[in-house]
N, C-alpha and C positions, 0 to 999 in steps of 0.2 A: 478650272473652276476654283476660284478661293474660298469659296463660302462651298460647306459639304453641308446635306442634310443627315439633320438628328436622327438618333436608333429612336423607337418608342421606349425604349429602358430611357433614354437619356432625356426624353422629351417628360417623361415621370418624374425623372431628378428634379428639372430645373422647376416644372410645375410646384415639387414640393415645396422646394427652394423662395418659391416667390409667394408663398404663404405668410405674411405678415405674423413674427412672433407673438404676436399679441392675442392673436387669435391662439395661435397653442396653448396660449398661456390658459388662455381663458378655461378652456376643452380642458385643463389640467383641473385647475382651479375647481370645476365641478365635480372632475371625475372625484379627485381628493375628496370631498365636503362627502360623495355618495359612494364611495366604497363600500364596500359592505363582503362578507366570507364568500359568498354565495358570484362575485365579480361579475353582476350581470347589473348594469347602468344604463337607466332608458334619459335619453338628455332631449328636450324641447330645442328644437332649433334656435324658437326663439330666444331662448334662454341662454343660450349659446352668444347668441347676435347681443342681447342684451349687454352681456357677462363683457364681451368685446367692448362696446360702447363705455361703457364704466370705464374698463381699463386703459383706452383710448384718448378719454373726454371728447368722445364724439368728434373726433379728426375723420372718420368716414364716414361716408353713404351706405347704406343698404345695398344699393343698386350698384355701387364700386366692388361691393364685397360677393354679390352676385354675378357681376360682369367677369370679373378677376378669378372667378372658383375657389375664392377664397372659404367654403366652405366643402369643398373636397379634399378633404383633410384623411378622409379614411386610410389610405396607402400609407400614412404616416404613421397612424398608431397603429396598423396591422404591421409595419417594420420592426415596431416597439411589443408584440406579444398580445394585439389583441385581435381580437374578430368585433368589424363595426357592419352594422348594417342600416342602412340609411332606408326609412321609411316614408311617404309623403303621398299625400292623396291624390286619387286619380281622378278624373275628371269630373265625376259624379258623385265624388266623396268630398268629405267634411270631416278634417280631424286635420291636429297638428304633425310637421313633421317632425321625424325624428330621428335620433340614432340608437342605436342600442351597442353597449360594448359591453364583449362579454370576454374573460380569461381566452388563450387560443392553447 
């Protein structure tokens, strides 16, 4: 066999890996602007997605960014020292989703 399958560690890596820097950037860019002593950051998805777009000038879709996971970025700032937790309404709810980062 030439082709071996991926460990889930390494299937993590490349996932990271294929996160569009732009999008970090963005996640950064906010975390920066709402820091605060206290290192508890609640970020609107949307705002998130927007923040991208700007930086971008709208080179992607929503739906590219959605398809891609490109907004499963948590394993990446949890490598970096934080604890994210990704909140988003269930079926019968109505509210933004969101992340929250807090110091780890």
């Amino acid at each position: 066999m030439s082709v071996q399958p991926i460990s889930p560690k390494e299937a993590l890596a490349l996932h990271q890996n294929s996160i569009p820097d732009e999008m970090i950037s963005a996640v950064n860019q906010l975390l920066i602007e709402r820091t605060t002593k206290s290192f508890k950051i609640i970020l609107k998805q949307q705002e998130i997605w927007d923040r991208f777009v700007k930086i971008t000038q709208g080179r992607y879709s929503r739906s590219e960014a959605d398809d891609k996971k490109w907004f499963d970025f948590e394993s990446c700032y949890e490598a970096a020292g934080w604890i994210v937790v990704y909140d988003a309404p269930a079926y019968n709810e109505s509210y933004p989703p969101t992340f929250t980062f807090t110091r780890n």
